[in-house]
C-alpha positions as CSV (number, residue, x, y, z in Angstrom):
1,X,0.0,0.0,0.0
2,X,2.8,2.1,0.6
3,X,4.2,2.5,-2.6
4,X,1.0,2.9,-4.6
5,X,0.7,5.8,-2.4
6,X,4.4,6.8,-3.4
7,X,4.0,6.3,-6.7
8,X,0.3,8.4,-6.5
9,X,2.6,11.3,-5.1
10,X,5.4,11.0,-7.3
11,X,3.2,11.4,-10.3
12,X,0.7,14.0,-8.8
13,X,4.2,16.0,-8.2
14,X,5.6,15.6,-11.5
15,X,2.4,16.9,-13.2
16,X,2.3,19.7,-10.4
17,X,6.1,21.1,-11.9
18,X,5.1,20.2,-15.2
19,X,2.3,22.2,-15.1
20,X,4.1,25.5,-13.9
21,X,7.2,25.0,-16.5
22,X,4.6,24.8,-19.1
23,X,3.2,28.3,-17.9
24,X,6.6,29.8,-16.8
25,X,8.3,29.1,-20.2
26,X,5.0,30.3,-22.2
27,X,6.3,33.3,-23.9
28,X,3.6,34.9,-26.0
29,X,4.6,36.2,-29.6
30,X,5.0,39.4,-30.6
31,X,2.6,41.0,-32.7
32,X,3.3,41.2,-36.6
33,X,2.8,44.3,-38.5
34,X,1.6,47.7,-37.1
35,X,-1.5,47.5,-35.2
36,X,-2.0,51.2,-34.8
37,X,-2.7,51.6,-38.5
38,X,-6.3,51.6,-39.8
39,X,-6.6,51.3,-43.5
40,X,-10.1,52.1,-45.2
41,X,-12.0,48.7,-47.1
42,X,-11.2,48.4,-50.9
43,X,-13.6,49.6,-52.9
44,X,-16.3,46.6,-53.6
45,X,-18.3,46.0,-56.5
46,X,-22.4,46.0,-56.6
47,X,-23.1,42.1,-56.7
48,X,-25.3,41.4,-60.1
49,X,-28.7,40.0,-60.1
């Protein structure tokens, strides 16, 4: 019994640090292009019926 309980805790631990390196090494990507820019909608044509 006592090593299915080590084994429970060894496991529960190494998701535990698994789990924080995930969120510690997530680096979020800087943005492409200018965002501060707005540019008007090309011109669209008037659909035929």
């Amino acid at each position: 019994m006592f090593r299915s309980t080590l084994l429970k805790a060894i496991v529960a631990i190494a998701i535990l640090v698994g789990g924080i390196v995930v969120v510690i090494k997530d680096e979020p990507a800087a943005p492409t292009g200018d965002i501060n820019s707005i540019e008007p909608l090309p011109a669209q044509d008037s659909p035929d019926r």
